[in-house]
C-alpha positions as CSV (number, residue, x, y, z in Angstrom):
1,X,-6.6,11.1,-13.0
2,X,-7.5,14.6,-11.5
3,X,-10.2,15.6,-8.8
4,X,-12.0,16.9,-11.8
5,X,-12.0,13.7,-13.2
6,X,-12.8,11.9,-10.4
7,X,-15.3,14.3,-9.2
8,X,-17.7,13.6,-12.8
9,X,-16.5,9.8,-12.1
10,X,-18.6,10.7,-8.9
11,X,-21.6,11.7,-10.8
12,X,-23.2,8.6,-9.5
13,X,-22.0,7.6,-6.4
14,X,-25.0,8.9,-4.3
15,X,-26.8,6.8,-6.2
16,X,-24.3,3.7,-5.5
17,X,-24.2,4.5,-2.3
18,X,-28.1,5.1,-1.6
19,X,-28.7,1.6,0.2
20,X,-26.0,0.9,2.6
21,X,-25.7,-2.2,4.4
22,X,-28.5,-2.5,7.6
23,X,-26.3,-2.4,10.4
24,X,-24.8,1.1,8.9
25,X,-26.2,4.6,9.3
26,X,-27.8,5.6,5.7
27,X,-25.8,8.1,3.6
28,X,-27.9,11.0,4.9
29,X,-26.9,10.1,8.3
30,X,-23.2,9.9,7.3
31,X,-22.9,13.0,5.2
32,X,-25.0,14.9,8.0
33,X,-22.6,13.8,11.0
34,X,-19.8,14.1,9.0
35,X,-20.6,18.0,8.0
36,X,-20.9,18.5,11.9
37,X,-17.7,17.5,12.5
38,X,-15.8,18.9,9.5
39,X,-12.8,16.9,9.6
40,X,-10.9,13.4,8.5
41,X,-8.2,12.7,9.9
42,X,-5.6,10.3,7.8
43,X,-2.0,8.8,8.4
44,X,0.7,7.6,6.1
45,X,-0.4,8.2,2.8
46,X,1.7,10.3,0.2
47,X,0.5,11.5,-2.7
48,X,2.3,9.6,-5.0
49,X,1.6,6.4,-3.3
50,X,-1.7,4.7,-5.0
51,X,-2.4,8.0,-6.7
52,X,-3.4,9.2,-3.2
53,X,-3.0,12.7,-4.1
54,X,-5.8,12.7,-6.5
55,X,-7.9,10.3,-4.4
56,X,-7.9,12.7,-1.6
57,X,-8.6,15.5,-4.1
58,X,-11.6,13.6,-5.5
59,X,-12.8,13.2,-1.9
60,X,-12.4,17.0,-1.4
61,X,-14.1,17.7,-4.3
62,X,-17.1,15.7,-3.5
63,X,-17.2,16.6,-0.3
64,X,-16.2,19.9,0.3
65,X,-17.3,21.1,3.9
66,X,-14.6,18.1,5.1
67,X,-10.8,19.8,5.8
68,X,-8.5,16.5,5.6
69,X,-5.9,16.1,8.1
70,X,-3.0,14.4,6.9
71,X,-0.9,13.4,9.6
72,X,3.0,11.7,8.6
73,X,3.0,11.3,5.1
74,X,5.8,8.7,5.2
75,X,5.2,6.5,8.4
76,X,4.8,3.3,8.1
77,X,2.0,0.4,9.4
78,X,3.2,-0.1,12.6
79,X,3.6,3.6,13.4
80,X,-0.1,4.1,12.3
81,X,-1.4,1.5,14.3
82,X,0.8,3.0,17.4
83,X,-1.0,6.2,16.8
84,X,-4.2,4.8,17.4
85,X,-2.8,3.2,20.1
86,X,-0.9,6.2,21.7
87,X,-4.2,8.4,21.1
88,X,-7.0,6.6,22.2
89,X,-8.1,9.6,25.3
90,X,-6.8,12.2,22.6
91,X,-9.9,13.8,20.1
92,X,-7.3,15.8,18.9
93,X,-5.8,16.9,15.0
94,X,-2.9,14.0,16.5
95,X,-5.9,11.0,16.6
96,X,-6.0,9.7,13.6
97,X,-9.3,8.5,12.5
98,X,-8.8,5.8,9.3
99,X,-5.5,3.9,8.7
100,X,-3.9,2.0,5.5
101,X,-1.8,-1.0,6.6
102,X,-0.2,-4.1,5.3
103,X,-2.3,-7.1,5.4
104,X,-0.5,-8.5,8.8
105,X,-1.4,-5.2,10.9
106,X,-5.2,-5.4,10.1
107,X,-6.2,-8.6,12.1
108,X,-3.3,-7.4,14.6
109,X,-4.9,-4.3,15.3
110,X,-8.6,-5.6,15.8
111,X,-7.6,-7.8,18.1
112,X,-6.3,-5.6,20.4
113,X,-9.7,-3.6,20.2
114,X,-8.3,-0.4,17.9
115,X,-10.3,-0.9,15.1
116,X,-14.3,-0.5,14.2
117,X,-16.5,-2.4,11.9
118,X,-17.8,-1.0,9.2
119,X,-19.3,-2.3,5.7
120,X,-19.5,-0.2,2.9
121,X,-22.2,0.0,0.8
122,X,-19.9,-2.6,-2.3
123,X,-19.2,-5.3,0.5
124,X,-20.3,-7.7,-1.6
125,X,-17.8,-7.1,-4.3
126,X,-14.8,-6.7,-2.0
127,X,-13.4,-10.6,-1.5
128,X,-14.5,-13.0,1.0
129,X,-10.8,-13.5,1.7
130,X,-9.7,-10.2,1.6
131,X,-12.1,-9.0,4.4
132,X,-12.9,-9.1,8.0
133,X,-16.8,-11.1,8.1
134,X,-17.6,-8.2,10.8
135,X,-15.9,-5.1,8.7
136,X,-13.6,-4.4,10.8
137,X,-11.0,-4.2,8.4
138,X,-10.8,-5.4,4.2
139,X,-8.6,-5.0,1.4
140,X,-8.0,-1.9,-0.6
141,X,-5.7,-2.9,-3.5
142,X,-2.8,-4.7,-4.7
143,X,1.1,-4.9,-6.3
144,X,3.9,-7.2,-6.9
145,X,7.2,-7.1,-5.4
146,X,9.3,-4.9,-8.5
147,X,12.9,-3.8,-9.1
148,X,13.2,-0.3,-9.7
149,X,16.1,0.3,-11.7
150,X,18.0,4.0,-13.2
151,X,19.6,3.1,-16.4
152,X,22.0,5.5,-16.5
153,X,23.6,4.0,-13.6
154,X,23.0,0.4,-13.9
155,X,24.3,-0.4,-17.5
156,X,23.0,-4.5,-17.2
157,X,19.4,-4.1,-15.7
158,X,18.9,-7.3,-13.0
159,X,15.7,-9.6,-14.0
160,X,16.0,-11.5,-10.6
161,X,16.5,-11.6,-6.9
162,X,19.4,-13.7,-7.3
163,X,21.2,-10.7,-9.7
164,X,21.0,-8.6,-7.1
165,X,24.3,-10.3,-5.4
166,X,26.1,-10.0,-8.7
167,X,29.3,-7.7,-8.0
168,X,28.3,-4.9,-10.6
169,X,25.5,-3.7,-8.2
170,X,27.8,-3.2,-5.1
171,X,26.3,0.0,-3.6
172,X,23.3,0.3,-5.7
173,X,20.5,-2.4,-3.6
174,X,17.6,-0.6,-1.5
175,X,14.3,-1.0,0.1
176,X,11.9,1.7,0.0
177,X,11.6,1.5,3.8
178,X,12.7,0.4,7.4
179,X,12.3,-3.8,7.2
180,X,11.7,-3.3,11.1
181,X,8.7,-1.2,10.6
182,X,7.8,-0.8,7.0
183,X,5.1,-4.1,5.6
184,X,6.8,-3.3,1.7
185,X,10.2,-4.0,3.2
186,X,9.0,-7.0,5.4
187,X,7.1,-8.2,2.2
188,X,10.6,-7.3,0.0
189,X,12.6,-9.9,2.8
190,X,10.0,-12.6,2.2
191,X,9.7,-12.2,-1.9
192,X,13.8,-12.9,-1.1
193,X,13.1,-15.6,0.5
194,X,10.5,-17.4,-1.9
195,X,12.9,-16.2,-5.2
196,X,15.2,-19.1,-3.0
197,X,12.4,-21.5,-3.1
198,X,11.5,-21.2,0.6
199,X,7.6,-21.5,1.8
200,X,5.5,-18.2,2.3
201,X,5.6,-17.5,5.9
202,X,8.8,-17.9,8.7
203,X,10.7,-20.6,6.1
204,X,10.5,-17.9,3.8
205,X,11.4,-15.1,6.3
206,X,14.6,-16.7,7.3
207,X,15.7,-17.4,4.1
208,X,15.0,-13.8,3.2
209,X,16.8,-12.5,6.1
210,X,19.8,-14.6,4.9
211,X,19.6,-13.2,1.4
212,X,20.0,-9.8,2.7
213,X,22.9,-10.6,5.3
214,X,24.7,-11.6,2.0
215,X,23.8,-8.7,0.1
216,X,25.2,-6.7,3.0
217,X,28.2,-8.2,3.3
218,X,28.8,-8.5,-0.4
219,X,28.5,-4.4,0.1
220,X,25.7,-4.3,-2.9
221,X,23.0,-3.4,0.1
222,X,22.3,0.4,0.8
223,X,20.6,1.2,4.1
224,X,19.1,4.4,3.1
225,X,15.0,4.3,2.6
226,X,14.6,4.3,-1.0
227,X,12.1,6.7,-3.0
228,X,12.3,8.4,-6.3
229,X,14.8,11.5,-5.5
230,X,17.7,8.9,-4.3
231,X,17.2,6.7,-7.2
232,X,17.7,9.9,-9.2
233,X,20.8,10.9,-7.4
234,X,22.2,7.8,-7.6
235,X,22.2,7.5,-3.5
236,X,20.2,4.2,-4.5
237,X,20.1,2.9,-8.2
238,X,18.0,-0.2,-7.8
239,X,14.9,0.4,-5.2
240,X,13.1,-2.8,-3.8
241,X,9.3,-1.9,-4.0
242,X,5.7,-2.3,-5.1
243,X,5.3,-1.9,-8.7
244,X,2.6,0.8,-8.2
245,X,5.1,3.0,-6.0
246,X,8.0,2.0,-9.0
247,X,5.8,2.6,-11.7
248,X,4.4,6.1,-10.3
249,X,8.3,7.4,-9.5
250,X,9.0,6.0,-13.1
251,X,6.2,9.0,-14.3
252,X,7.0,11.5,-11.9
253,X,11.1,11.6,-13.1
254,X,9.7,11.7,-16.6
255,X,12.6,10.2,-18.2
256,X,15.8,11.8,-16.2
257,X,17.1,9.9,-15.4
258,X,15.2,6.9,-18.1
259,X,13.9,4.2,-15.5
260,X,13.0,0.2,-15.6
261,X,10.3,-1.3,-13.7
262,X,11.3,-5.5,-13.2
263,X,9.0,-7.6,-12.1
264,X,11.5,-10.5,-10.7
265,X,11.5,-13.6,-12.8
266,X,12.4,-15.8,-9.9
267,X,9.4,-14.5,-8.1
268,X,6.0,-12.3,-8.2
269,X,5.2,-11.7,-4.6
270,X,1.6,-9.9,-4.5
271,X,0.9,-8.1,-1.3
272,X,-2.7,-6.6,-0.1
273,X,-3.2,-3.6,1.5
274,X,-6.2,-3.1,4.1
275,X,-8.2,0.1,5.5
276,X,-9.7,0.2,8.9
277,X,-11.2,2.9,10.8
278,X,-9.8,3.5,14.5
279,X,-11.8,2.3,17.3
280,X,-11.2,5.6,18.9
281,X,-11.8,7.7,16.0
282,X,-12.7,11.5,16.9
283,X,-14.3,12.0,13.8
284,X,-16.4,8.2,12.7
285,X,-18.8,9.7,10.3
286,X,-16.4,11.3,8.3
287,X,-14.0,7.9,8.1
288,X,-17.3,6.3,7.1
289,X,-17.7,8.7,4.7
290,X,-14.3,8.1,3.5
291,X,-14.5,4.6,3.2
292,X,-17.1,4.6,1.3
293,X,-16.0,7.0,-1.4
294,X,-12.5,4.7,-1.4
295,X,-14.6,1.7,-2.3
296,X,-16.5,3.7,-4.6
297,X,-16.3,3.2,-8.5
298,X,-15.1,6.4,-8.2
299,X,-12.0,5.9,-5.2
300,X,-11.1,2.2,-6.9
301,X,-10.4,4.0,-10.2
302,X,-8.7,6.7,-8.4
303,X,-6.1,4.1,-7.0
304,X,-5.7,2.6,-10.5
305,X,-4.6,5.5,-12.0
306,X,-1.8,5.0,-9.3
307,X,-1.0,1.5,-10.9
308,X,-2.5,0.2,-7.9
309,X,-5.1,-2.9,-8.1
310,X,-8.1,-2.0,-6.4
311,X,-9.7,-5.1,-4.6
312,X,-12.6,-4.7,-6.5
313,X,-10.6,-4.5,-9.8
314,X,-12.5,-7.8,-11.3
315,X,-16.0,-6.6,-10.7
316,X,-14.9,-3.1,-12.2
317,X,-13.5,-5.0,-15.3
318,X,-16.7,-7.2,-15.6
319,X,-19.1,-4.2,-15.6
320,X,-16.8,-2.4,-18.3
321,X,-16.3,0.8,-16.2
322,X,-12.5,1.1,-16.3
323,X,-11.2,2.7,-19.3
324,X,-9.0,1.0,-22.0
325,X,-6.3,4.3,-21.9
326,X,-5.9,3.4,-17.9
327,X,-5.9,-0.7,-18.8
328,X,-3.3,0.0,-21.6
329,X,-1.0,1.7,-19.3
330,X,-0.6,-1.1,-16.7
331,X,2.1,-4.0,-17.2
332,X,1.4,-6.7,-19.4
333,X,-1.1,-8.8,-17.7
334,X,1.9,-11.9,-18.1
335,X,3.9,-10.1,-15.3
336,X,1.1,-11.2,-13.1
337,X,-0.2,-14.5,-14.1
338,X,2.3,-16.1,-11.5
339,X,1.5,-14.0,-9.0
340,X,1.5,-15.6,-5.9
341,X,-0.9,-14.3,-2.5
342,X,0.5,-15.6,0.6
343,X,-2.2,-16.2,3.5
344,X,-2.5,-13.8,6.7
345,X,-0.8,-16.6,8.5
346,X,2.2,-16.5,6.3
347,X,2.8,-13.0,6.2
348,X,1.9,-13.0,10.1
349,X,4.9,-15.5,10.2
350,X,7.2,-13.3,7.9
351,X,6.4,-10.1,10.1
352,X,7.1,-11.0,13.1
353,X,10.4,-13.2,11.8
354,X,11.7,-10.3,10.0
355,X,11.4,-8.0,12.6
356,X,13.0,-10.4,15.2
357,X,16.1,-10.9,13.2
358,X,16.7,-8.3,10.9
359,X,19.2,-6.3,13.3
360,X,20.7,-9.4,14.2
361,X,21.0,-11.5,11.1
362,X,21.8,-8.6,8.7
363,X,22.6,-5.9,11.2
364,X,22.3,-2.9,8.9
365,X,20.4,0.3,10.5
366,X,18.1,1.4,7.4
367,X,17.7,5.3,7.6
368,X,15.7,7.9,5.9
């Protein structure tokens, strides 16, 4: 989807976002603070993750008298929440003002006092149990755990977890981030664990852990961060990541080399996202603003075109406003059927778990 796109997508959205919630400032207000302080501030959000590029584009384009700062394209949710946390005297371009985290680092962060409520003007539609009650933080989308596999280096494409440890992949296994400090590698270690029939949550975790010390050992594991470039050099033939992220690097090599996107038969491990605005933000109006173009018609159709699931993705279906050409290019809606969400307490459990042990169960430094 282009800013174009998304921009006549927009035609509307004044309109949807005319009556916002009462204890928010109406859009007038927003749009008004936000064009005095010209500025949003993000963190950790490449372009080709969720279709951000375009999403940020779209948010440009509809408002245009906002520069976006985008700080660290590829950290992850715990260095995003430490920037809030190492810049809360700081009103600075470093500060930033909205964050995207794994599920486990939303409640984390408000309860340390980082974060700031707000509800957007399609609260309603968002989840009960994929919110905050006070809007302080709420989902944004969804994926599955999925193998990401180059055929012309893996003749015999794995369908499983359990593959993975077959000797044919030795050298070829990576996550597409630091299990210490990336939630889609802490998430890969506990879909590891539950493909070994192991509970969601610390059962899982440890299990996990042990599924990657003997991957190491066996020599299939690679601890380089994987992403589309090293699956295309071969540095790391089979990535470990969300199906949106797979399915999006599938597009972007257009066929060289030809790549398969697995969903794991032995398990579909679905993982929520969550946005939150800092408590210290310098720039509040605009991150309201922000949120509510994201959880816009307009932003939740922007992530889909990223193969992401927005969280609003059944009440976009129901009203008929998502294409058929973006619904036909998704996976077959089987792939998901068994899709399992773990609660916040279990992926809670896995987090901190995962990043107790990692470095001493498996012991291998991931690096970029």
């Amino acid at each position: 989807m282009t800013a174009r796109t998304i921009l006549a997508t927009t035609a509307g959205l004044a309109v949807i976002l005319a009556a916002l919630p009462a204890t928010s400032q109406t859009m007038d207000e927003l749009v008004a603070g936000a064009r005095t302080e010209g500025m949003l501030t993000t963190i950790a959000l490449p372009h080709s993750w969720c279709n951000y590029g375009d999403v940020i584009a779209g948010f440009k384009a509809a408002y245009p008298f906002l520069n976006v700062n985008e700080l660290n394209p590829d950290a992850g949710s715990a260095d995003e929440v430490e920037a809030i946390r190492a810049n809360k005297d700081n009103k600075g371009p470093q500060a930033p003002d909205v964050i995207d985290v794994g599920l486990s680092f939303g409640p984390a962060a408000q309860a340390e006092g980082l974060l700031q409520p707000h509800k957007v003007a399609t609260w309603d539609t968002i989840p009960a149990d994929a919110k905050d009650a006070d809007g302080h933080w709420y989902g944004d989308y969804y994926g599955v755990m999925a193998l990401m596999v180059n055929k012309d280096l893996v003749s015999e494409i794995p369908t499983s977890f359990a593959d993975l440890l077959k000797p044919q992949y030795a050298g070829q296994v990576a996550f597409a981030g630091d299990p210490r400090a990336s939630n889609q590698a802490i998430l890969a270690v506990l879909a590891a664990g539950m493909a070994r029939g192991a509970a969601p949550g610390a059962e899982a975790a440890a299990a996990g852990l042990q599924f990657f010390k003997e991957l190491n050992e066996a020599g299939n594991f690679v601890p380089v961060i994987g992403k589309a470039g090293t699956l295309a050099q071969g540095t790391t033939p089979i990535v470990i990541a969300w199906d949106y992220n797979a399915l999006a690097w599938r597009d972007t090599l257009a066929g060289n080399p030809p790549v398969e996107v697995v969903v794991p038969s032995d398990v579909t491990l679905a993982g929520v996202y969550v946005q939150a605005i800092s408590a210290y933000a310098p720039q509040p109006n605009a991150a309201k603003l922000w949120m509510e173009y994201l959880y816009s018609d307009a932003g939740q159709l922007g992530w889909l075109s990223g193969y992401c699931h927005p969280i609003r993705f059944n009440d976009l279906v129901a009203r008929g406003v998502v294409p058929q050409a973006m619904l036909d290019k998704l996976p077959p809606a089987d792939a998901y059927a068994r899709a399992v969400f773990p609660s916040i307490e279990a992926v809670n459990a896995n987090s901190a778990a995962v990043k107790a042990g990692w470095d001493s169960v498996v012991g291998a430094n991931v690096v970029q």
